[in-house]
ZAMARGU-4260 file (C-alpha; in steps of 0.2 Angstrom, whole numbers, plus 5000, padded with zeros to 4 digits):
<rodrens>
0) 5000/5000/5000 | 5007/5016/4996 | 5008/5029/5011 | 5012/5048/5007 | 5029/5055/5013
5) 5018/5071/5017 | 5016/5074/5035 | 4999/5082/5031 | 4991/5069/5023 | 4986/5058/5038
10) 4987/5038/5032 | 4970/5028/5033 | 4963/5026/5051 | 4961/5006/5048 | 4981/5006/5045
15) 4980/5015/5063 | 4994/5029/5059 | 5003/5038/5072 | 5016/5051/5069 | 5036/5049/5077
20) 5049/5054/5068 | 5063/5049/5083 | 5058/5030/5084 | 5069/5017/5078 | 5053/5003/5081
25) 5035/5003/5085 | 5025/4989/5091 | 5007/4988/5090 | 4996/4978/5103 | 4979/4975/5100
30) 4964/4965/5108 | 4952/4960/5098 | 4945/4942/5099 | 4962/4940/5109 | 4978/4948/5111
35) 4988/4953/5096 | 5005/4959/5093 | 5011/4969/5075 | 5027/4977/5071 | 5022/4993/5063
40) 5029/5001/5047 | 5037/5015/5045 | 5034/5026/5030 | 5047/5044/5034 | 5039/5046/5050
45) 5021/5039/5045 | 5020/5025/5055 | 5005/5011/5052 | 5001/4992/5052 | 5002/4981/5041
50) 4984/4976/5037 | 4971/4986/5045 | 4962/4984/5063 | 4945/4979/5066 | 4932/4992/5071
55) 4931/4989/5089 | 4948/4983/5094 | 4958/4992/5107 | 4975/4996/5104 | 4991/5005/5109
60) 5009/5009/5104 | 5026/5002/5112 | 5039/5014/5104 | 5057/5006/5106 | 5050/4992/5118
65) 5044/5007/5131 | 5027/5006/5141 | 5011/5004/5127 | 5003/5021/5127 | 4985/5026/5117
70) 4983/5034/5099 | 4984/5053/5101 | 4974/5052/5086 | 4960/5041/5093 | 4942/5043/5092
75) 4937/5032/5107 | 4944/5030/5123 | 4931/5017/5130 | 4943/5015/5148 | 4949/5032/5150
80) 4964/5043/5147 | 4974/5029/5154 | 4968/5016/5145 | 4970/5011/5127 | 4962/5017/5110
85) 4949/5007/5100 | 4944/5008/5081 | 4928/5019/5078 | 4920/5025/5060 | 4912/5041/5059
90) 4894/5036/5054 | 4889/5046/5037 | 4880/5062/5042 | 4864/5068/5034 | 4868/5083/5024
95) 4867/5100/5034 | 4872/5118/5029 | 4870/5131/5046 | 4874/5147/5033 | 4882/5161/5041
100) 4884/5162/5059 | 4886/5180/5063 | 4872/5185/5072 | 4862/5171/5074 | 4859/5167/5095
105) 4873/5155/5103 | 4868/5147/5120 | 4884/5140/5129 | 4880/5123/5137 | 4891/5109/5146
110) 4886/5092/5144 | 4889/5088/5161 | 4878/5098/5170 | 4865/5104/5158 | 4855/5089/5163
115) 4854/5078/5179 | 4860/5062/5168 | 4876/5073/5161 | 4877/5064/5147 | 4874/5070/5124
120) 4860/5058/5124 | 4850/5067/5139 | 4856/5085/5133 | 4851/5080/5115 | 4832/5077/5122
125) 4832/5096/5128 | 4837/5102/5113 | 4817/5106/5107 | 4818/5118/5123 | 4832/5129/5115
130) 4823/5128/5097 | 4807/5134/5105 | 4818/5147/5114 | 4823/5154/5094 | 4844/5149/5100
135) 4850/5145/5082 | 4867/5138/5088 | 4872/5127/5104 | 4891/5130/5107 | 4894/5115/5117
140) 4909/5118/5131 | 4925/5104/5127 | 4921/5085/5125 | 4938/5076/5123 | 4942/5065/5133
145) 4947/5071/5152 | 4955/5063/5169 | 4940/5055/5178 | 4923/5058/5177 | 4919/5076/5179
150) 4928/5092/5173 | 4925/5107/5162 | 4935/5098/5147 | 4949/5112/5147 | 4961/5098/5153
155) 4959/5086/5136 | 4971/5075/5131 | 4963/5066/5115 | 4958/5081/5106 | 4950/5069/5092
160) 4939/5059/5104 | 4923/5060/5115 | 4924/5059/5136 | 4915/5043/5136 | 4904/5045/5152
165) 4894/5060/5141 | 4891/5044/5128 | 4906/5043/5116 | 4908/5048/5100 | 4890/5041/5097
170) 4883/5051/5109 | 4890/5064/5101 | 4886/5061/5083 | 4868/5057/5088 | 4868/5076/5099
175) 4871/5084/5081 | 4860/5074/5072 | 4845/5078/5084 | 4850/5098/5083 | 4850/5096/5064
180) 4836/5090/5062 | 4830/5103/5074 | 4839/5119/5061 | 4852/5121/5078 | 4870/5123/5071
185) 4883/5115/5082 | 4898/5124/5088 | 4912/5114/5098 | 4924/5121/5110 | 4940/5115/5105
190) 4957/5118/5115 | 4971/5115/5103 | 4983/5127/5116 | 4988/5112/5127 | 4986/5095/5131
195) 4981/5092/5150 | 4994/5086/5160 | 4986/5069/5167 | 4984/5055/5154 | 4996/5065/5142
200) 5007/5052/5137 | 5011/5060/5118 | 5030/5064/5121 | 5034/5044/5121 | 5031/5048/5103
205) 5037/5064/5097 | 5040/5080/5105 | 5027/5092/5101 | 5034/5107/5114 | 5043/5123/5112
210) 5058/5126/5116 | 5056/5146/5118 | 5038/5148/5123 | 5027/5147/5137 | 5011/5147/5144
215) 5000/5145/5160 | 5001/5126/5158 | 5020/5125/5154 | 5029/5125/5139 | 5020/5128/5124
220) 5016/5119/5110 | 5028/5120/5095 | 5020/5132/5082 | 5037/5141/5076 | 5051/5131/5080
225) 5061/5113/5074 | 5044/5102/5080 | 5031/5113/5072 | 5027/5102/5055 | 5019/5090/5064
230) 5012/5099/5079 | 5003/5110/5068 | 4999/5097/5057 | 4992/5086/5072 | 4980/5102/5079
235) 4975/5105/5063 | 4969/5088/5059 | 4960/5088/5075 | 4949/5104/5070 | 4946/5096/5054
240) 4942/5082/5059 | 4926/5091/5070 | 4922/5098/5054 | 4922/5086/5041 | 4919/5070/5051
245) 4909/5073/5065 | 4896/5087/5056 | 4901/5100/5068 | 4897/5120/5061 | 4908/5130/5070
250) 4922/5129/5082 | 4926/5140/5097 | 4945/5138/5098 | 4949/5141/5116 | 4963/5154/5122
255) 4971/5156/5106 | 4982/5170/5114 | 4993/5157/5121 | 4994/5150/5104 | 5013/5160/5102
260) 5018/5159/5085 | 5030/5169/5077 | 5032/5162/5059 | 5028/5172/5045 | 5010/5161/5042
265) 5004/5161/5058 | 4995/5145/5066 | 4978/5152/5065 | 4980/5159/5049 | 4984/5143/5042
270) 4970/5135/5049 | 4959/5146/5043 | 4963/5144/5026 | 4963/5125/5030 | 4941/5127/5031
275) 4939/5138/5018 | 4947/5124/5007 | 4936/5110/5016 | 4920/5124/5015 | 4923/5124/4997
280) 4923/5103/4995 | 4909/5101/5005 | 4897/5115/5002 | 4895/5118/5020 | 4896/5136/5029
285) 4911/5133/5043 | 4914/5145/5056 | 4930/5151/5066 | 4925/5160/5082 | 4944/5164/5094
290) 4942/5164/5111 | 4955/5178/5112 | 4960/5191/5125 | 4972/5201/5116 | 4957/5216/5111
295) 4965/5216/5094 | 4953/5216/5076 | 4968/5207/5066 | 4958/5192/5073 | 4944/5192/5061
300) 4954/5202/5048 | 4955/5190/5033 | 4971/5179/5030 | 4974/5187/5012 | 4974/5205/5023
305) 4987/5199/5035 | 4973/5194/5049 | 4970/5176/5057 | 4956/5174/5047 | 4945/5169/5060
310) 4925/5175/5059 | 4921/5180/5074 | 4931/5184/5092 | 4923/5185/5109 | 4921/5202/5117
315) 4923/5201/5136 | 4925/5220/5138 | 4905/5220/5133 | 4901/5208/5149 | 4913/5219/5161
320) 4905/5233/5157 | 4889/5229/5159 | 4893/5217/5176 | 4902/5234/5184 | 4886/5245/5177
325) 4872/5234/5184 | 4881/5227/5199 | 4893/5241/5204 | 4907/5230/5206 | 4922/5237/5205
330) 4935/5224/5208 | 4950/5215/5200 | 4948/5216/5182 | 4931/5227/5182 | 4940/5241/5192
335) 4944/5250/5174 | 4924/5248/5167 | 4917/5256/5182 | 4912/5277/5173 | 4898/5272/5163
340) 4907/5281/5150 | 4916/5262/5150 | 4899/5255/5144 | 4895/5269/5130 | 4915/5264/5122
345) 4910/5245/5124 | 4896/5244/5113 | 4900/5259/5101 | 4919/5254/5099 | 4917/5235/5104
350) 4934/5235/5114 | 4936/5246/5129 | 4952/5244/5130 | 4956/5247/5112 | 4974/5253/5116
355) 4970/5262/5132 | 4978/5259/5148 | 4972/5243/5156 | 4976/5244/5177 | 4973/5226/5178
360) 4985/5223/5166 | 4997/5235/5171 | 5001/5240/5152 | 4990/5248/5137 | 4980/5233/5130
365) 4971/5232/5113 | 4967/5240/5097 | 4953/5251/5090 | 4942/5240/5080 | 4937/5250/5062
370) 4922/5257/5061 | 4917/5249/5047 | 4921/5234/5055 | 4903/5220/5055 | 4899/5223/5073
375) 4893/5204/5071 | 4909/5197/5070 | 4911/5199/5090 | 4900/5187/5102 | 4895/5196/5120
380) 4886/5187/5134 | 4881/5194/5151 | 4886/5176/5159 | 4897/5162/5151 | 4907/5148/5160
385) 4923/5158/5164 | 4913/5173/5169 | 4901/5162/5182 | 4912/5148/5185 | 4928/5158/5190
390) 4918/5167/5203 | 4922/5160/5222 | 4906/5152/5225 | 4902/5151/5206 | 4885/5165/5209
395) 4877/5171/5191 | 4871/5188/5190 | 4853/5182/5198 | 4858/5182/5214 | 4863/5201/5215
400) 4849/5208/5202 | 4832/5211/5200 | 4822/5202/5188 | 4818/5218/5179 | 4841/5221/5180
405) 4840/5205/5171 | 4829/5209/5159 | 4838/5225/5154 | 4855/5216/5153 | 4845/5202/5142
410) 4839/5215/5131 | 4853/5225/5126 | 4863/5210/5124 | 4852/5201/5112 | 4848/5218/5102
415) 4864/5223/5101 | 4871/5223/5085 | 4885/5210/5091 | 4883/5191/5089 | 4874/5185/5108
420) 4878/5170/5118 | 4866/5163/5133 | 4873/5152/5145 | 4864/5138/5150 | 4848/5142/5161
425) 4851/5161/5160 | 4835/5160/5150 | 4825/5156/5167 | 4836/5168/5177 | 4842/5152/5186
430) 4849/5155/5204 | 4861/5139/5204 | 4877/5142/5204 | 4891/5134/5190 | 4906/5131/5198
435) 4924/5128/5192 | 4926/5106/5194 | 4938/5095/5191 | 4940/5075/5195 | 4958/5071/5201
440) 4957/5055/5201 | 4963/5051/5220 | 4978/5062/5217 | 4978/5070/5234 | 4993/5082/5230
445) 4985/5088/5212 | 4970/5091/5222 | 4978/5100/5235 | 4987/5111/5224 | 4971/5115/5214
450) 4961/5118/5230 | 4975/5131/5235 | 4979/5138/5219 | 4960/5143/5219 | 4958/5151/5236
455) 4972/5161/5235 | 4967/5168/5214 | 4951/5172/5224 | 4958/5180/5237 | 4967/5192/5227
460) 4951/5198/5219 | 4941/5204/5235 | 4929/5193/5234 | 4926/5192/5252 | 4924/5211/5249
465) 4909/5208/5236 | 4900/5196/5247 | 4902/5206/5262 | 4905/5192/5272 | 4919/5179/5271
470) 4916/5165/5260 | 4921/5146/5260 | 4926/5143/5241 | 4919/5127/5238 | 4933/5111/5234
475) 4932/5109/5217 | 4940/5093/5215 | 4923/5087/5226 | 4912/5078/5216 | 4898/5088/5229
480) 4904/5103/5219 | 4899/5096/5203 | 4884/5091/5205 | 4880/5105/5215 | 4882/5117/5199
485) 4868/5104/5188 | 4856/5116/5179 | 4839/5118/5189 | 4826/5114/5175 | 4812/5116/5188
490) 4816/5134/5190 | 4810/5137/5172 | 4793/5130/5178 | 4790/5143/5193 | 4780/5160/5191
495) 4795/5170/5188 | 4805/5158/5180 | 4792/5156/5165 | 4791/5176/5166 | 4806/5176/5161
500) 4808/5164/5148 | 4796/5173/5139 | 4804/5189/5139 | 4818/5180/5132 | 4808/5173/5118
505) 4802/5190/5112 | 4817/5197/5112 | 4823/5184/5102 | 4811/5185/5091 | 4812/5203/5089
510) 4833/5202/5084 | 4826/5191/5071 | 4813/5202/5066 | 4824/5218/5066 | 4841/5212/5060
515) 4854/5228/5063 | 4866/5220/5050 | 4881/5222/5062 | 4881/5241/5059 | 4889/5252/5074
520) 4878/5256/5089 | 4874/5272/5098 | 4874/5272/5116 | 4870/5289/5128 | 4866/5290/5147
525) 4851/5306/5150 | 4855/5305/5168 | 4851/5289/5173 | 4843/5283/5159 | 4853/5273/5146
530) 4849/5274/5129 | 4855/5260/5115 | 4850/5261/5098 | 4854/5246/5085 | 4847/5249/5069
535) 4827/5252/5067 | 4828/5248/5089 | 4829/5258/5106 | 4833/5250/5122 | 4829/5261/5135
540) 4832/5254/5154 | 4830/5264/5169 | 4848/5264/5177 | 4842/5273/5192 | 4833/5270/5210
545) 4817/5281/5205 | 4803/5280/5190 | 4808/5288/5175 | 4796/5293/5160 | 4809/5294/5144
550) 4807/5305/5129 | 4803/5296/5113 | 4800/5304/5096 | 4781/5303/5087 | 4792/5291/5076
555) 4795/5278/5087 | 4785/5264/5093 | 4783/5256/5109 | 4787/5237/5105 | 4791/5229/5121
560) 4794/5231/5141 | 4798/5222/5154 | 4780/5229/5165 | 4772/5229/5149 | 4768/5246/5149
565) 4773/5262/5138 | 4775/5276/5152 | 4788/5276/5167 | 4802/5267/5166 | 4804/5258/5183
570) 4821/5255/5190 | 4832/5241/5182 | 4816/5241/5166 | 4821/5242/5152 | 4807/5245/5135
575) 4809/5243/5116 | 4806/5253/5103 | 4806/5253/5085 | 4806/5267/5074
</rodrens>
């Protein structure tokens, strides 16, 4: 069989290929209707067996007589990260196209506590709530395979596979199917920044570090220096793989600032022009959206500009602006958006820090984003998991607003030019808390250091200061702490629960209705009344502690408040109208 010299062009999954360019041999093991041994072949680095595997057999690698480790490749880790890989076929998919993303209503969900089962097949049988909802995409948080049984995913070590207590990769191929056929467009987040440190066991193949960069997690991967091919090649492939084989829309690439690349085609860049070549084979819209904190538009500039290319970027200045505004918290990183004048810059320029002196940071940050730039290419939320989840006691904004608050917050987010994102059960105006988890697996000094390393990050912040009383930050590597953060469906069947559910709703419904185009907003405070207006709309909300009556032209139209009335605003209300 002939095998390609080309470290891009993966060989057939049955010939079970892995990459090394350093090993002298390579022995496979395999169980299948017993125990099996192989020497594999090597083909300039490509290595594979012989004859190809069963589906269903588990496998591993001995390089150079070493101890057997998985497929970094693989598509199934039945026992775990510390077990072995086993054959697995992507199924054929029926044919989908989401069409462009921009704009269209993301919710973030994490398969693990979305339902009481934490599993694809449960959180697929929701899925009708977010269609009725009018949520176009589900941006489901990381599925690779992690240590244990719980976690946020950020800590994956087969970036190709499926955790398999949320169902495998056919959990996950029927999750899509079911929002398919439902018109949801799925979008994965995918961490191609690291590899978690338990269950890696790659570098008994290859070394895919750098030797020059760093990052939170420790050395970097290699995207500049003598292991880049490969690495980059290996990432890529994994992206493509969501995209191509698995029918996934769109990918949220995690932290891409801790991507460090300082080649002339930089990482993302390349990838980027990787799915515009697969868009264009498969007929299918794909979408890029960088997880990035660098404020900086050569994001989503185009590749053949000299940008990364990617679609959209989140915005988190739009959240901390409006967290500071609504709850009047000034601390850690919200110190800098406390003057309203923070909120205005947010939503008119999309970054506040846009090359502005950031006190957090200790250094200007960012860069002004054009003003012809689509306003849809950046995606706000008012709560996602690192802004919920990295609180000490993991409290969404419910806890500290009103309804009416949360209804205002709802609606400028959702009529805002911007792309939106929900978070699971921000819908209901659900009270239980999300909290940062993480199984260690009986590993009493990982868990140790993780229950430190928290206390003191939250420590540093004042959040003992925003509580106004001393708080206990609960153990996250506690299995008590995950299953305390489960979503509390029966919330959405109180009174005020289905109040505002439906408030949500026709505010979905009117974005749809009254499409801004991503064009630039306008946003003023008259004293304490905030004005924003996105195309043909008007949010008004009532930022002050008294009733307020707000001045509308014969023009305008009163569509929508949160009392349901057209005359005073009370405080935290907000009301639509169209002109």
């Amino acid at each position: 069989m002939s095998i390609s010299k080309n470290i891009e062009d993966t060989p057939g999954r049955g010939l079970v290929p892995v990459w090394s360019s350093t090993a002298k041999s390579i022995r496979l093991e395999y169980e299948f209707q017993g125990t099996h041994s192989l020497e594999m072949e090597n083909h300039a680095g490509w290595w594979t067996s012989p004859s190809p595997l069963p589906l269903g057999a588990k496998y591993r690698y001995s390089v150079d007589g070493g101890a057997p480790v998985a497929d970094p490749r693989a598509l199934r880790r039945p026992n775990g990260v510390h077990g072995p890989a086993q054959t697995w076929e992507p199924p054929k998919l029926k044919p989908f196209d989401a069409g462009d993303l921009l704009g269209k209503v993301f919710m973030e969900i994490h398969v693990g506590t979305f339902t009481s089962e934490g599993t694809l097949q449960a959180a697929a049988q929701k899925l009708p709530h977010l269609a009725d909802l009018g949520v176009q995409v589900v941006e489901v948080m990381p599925v690779a395979p992690f240590p244990g049984t719980f976690g946020w995913g950020y800590d994956g070590v087969s970036l190709y596979g499926v955790h398999e207590a949320y169902g495998g990769p056919d959990g996950f191929v029927h999750f899509v199917e079911v929002a398919h056929d439902l018109g949801i467009a799925v979008c994965l987040d995918l961490v191609l920044n690291h590899f978690g440190p338990v269950g890696n066991y790659i570098a008994s193949l290859d070394n895919y570090y750098s030797s020059k960069h760093e990052t939170p997690w420790g050395a970097a991967l290699d995207l500049d220096g003598q292991n880049a091919a490969h690495t980059r090649a290996f990432l890529k492939g994994a992206a493509l793989h969501w995209l191509r084989d698995m029918g996934v829309d769109a990918l949220r690439l995690d932290a891409v600032h801790a991507l460090d690349d300082d080649s002339d085609y930089h990482f993302l860049a390349e990838l980027s022009d990787a799915v515009a070549k697969l868009e264009s084979q498969t007929g299918r819209t794909l979408t890029l959206i960088a997880e990035s904190d660098l404020n900086d538009p050569i994001m989503v500039t185009p590749t053949d500009m000299g940008g990364r290319g990617m679609d959209a970027q989140w915005d988190d200045d739009v959240h901390h602006a409006l967290h500071a505004a609504f709850t009047g918290e000034t601390h850690g990183y919200y110190a800098d958006f406390e003057p309203r004048e923070a909120l205005m810059a947010a939503f008119e320029d999309v970054f506040f820090h846009a090359g502005t002196y950031s006190s957090f940071r200790g250094k200007v940050w960012g860069a002004p984003v054009p003003k012809d730039m689509d306003r849809r290419r950046f995606v706000i939320s008012s709560q996602n998991h690192d802004q919920v989840g990295n609180r000490a006691i993991g409290d969404r904004p419910s806890e500290a607003l009103s309804d009416a608050q949360l209804g205002s917050v709802a609606a400028l987010v959702l009529l805002s030019s911007f792309t939106p994102m929900l978070f699971q059960g921000e819908e209901w105006a659900s009270r239980g808390p999300f909290l940062f988890f993480s199984d260690q697996e009986g590993d009493e000094d990982m868990a140790r250091a993780m229950r430190e390393g928290r206390r003191a990050e939250f420590a540093s912040h004042g959040f003992d200061s925003i509580y106004g009383r001393k708080v206990t930050v609960p153990d996250p590597t506690a299995r008590s702490t995950f299953e305390t953060s489960k979503l509390d469906w029966e919330t959405a069947q109180s009174e005020s629960g289905a109040r505002m559910l439906a408030w949500y709703k026709k505010l979905i419904q009117i974005r749809k209705e009254e499409a801004t185009g991503g064009k630039p907003m306008r946003v003023s405070f008259e004293k304490d009344l905030l004005r924003m207006s996105s195309g043909s709309l008007e949010v008004l909300v009532n930022m002050g502690t008294s009733p307020a009556r707000p001045a509308v032209s014969q023009e305008q139209r009163f569509v929508l408040s949160w009392s349901g009335n057209a005359g005073d605003l009370q405080p935290g209300e907000a009301a639509i109208y169209k002109s």
